[in-house]
Steps between C-alpha positions, in 0.01 A plus 500: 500500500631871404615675851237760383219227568263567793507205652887502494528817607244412769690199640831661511397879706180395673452127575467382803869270580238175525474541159849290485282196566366418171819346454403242717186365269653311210155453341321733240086561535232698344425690799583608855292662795606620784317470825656647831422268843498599856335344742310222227533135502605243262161397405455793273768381291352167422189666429663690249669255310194279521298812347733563256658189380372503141616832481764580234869411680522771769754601804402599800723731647431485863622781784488367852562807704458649825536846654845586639309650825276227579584232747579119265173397357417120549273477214723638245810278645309230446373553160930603392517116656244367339637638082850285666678859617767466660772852528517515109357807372250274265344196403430360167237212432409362218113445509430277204516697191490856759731608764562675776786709655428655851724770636617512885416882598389361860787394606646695795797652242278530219175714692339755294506835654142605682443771268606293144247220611318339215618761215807343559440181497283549190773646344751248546301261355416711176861569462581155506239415228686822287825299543382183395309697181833666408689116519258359268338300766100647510352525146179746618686839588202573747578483925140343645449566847289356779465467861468191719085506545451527134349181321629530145281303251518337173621691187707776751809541277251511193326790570721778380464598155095479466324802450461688861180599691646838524795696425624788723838695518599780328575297170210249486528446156904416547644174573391354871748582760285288756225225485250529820284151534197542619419366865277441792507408865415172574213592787223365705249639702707542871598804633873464295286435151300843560817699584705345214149615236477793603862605492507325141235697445675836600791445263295433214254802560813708529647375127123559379553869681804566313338344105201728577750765580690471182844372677711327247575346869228281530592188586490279790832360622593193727812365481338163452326607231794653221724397256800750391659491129864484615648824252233688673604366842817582457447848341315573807801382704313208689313446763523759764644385823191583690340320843141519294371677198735355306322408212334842513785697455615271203186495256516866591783534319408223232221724427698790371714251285204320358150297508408347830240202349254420743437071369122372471654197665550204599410656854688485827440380808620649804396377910356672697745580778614784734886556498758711628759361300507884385370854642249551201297316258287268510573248777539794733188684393303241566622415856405849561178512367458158730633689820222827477183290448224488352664499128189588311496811696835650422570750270762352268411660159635819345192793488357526144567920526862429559526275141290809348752750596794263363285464165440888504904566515619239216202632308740811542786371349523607136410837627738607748709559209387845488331520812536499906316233711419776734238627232276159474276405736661264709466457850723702730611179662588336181768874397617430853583172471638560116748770613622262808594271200688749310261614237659814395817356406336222291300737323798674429689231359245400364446783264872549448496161299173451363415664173121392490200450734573119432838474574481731798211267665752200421780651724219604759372174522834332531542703772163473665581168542300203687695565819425876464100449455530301799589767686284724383190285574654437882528873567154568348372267767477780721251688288282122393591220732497146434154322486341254569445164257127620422589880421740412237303245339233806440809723312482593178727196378 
C-alpha cells in the first residue's frame, strides 16, 4: 500500500500498540467484529458462534478488559480463563471455518485507564481488524461492532450493501461511512421490561426529533448496533478513547465524511439489563429509571417546543449568509445557548469561505454538529423540560 494510504497512515500515527497483534492470527476471513467484555461470561460467546456459524468466515476480535481503578473483577478473570488466557497479551482459536483472538486488557499490567474505558477497548479491537485489512488477511474492509448482550442473527455480515431505510449525514448521497442495524430490547412485562421500553422509546423519539427537525444528524447510535468502513475509520482517527459515548462521538464524525445508512435489517436483539459497566447509556439509564419509580411516570422525552426551535434555526441556515440570527425569531434561550457555543465565530468563518447560500449551510452544518445539537436541546431544557411518555406521543411527529 502507498504510505499516502489511509489506513497506512492510520496504523503507523494513531493505532492503538495492540494493533501489533494481528500478527498473531495466521488465518485470512471475510470479516471481523469487535466486541469489548467486562464483567460478561463465556456463555455469550457460544451463543455467538452458534448464531452465526453459517455466517461467511468471520474473526472475532475479542477485548477482555477491566478498569485500572477498580478492585480485580472475578467474572472477567474467569471468562480471560475460560478463552485459555494465560499472561500472553492474546489468544487465537480457530472456531471451525471462524476464529477468534481475545486481547488481555484486564490484566493487572494491561488495565485500561478509568476515563479511556470502553472507547478504548473498542478501539483496540478496530485497529486490530485495520491491521489485519492492510496484511491481506480480512477481505470486507468494514470494522462490525457489538456488545456482549447483543444476539446477532442470521445474514449479519450480509446486510451491508442493500438499499438503506434512511440515509443521514451531511453527504447522504456519498459512499456509507457507517452501517446502523436496526435493533430492539428484548423485554417483558416486569418492572426492568417497562424501564428498558420506555428508555428505547426516548432514544428513538429523540432521532424522530432531530428528522422532523431537519438534522442531517438523525440517527440513533448504540455501539451494538454499527458497522464502520475502515478508510472512514481511520480518516476520523478511530475510536475515541472515551469511558461512554464512544460510538457517538465517532458516527459524529463519520457523518461529516459521508452517509450514515440506517439497514431495514436483519434486526438486533439486545437484553434487557441494567449496567454500570459505564457512566452513560443505556445499561445505566435504565438502572436509574429503575431506582426513581414508577417508570411510566417519569419524564424521559425531549419537549416537542425544544425540537421546533432546533427546526426553526437549521431552517436558518442558507440565510445567515447575509443575515444575523439575532433578527429571526428564535427564542431568547435558544441565541443564549448559540453564543455559549461560539456562534459568532462560525458565522464568521463561515462566510469567509462560502461563496453561496449552499455552501455556506454545508460549513454551518458541519459545524453544528450532532454533539453540538445535543447541547443545544439540553440547555433549552430549562425553557421546555423533558416529558412525560404520553406528552410526546401527542407532538407533532
Amino acid at each position: 500500500m502507498p504510505a499516502t494510504d489511509p489506513m497506512t497512515r492510520y496504523l503507523r500515527r494513531f493505532a492503538e500498540p495492540e494493533a501489533a497483534l494481528a500478527a498473531a492470527v495466521p488465518d485470512t476471513f471475510d470479516t471481523a467484529l469487535v466486541i469489548p467484555a467486562f464483567r460478561e461470561s463465556p456463555a455469550f460467546i457460544e451463543r455467538l458462534f452458534a448464531d452465526l456459524a453459517d455466517e461467511p468466515a468471520f474473526l472475532l476480535i475479542l477485548v477482555v478488559n477491566q478498569p485500572d481503578h477498580l478492585p480485580e473483577d472475578a467474572e472477567t478473570a474467569a471468562l480471560w480463563q475460560a478463552l485459555g488466557g494465560s499472561d500472553g497479551e492474546s489468544v487465537y482459536r480457530r472456531r471451525g471455518r471462524h476464529g477468534l483472538l481475545a486481547v488481555d486488557r484486564h490484566s493487572a499490567a494491561r488495565r485500561i485507564p478509568k476515563n479511556q474505558g470502553v472507547g478504548l477497548a473498542r478501539k483496540i479491537g478496530a485497529d486490530i481488524a485495520v491491521a489485519l485489512h492492510q496484511a491481506g488477511q480480512l477481505v470486507r474492509p468494514w470494522i462490525w461492532n457489538s456488545d456482549a448482550d447483543t444476539h446477532l442473527p442470521a445474514g449479519y455480515f450480509g446486510a451491508l450493501g442493500a438499499e438503506p431505510a434512511h440515509r443521514a449525514g451531511l453527504r447522504p448521497d456519498a459512499e456509507p461511512t457507517a452501517c446502523i442495524y436496526p435493533f430492539r430490547h428484548r423485554i417483558g412485562t416486569d418492572a426492568l421490561g417497562v424501564a428498558t421500553a420506555l428508555y428505547e422509546a426516548s432514544i428513538r423519539h429523540y432521532a424522530a426529533g432531530l428528522h422532523w427537525a431537519g438534522s442531517p444528524y438523525a440517527f440513533t447510535t448504540l455501539g451494538s448496533t454499527i458497522a464502520v468502513a475502515m478508510e472512514a475509520y481511520a480518516n476520523a482517527r478511530g475510536f475515541p478513547r472515551r469511558n461512554g459515548a464512544e460510538d457517538f462521538y465517532l458516527v459524529d464524525k463519520l457523518a461529516k465524511l459521508g452517509a450514515i445508512h440506517e439497514l431495514t435489517g436483519p434486526e438486533l436483539e439486545i437484553d434487557a439489563r441494567p449496567s454500570n459497566r459505564v457512566p452513560f447509556g443505556t445499561g445505566p439509564a435504565v438502572a436509574r429509571i429503575l431506582a426513581a419509580g414508577d417508570a411510566q411516570e417519569q419524564k424521559l422525552f425531549r419537549h416537542h417546543e425544544a425540537f421546533a426551535q432546533l427546526r426553526q434555526w437549521l431552517g436558518l441556515f442558507p440565510e445567515l449568509l447575509a443575515r444575523d440570527p439575532g433578527a429571526a425569531d428564535l427564542a431568547p434561550e435558544t441565541l443564549a445557548a448559540l453564543h455559549a457555543q461560539g456562534i459568532d465565530k462560525a458565522l464568521a468563518h463561515a462566510r469567509e469561505h462560502a461563496a453561496d447560500p449552499q455552501g455556506f449551510a454545508l460549513h454551518l452544518h458541519t459545524w453544528f454538529d450532532g454533539l453540538r445539537t445535543l447541547r443545544l436541546l439540553n440547555a433549552l431544557r430549562a425553557r421546555w423540560p423533558d416529558v412525560d411518555a404520553e406528552t410526546a406521543a401527542a407532538g407533532p411527529f
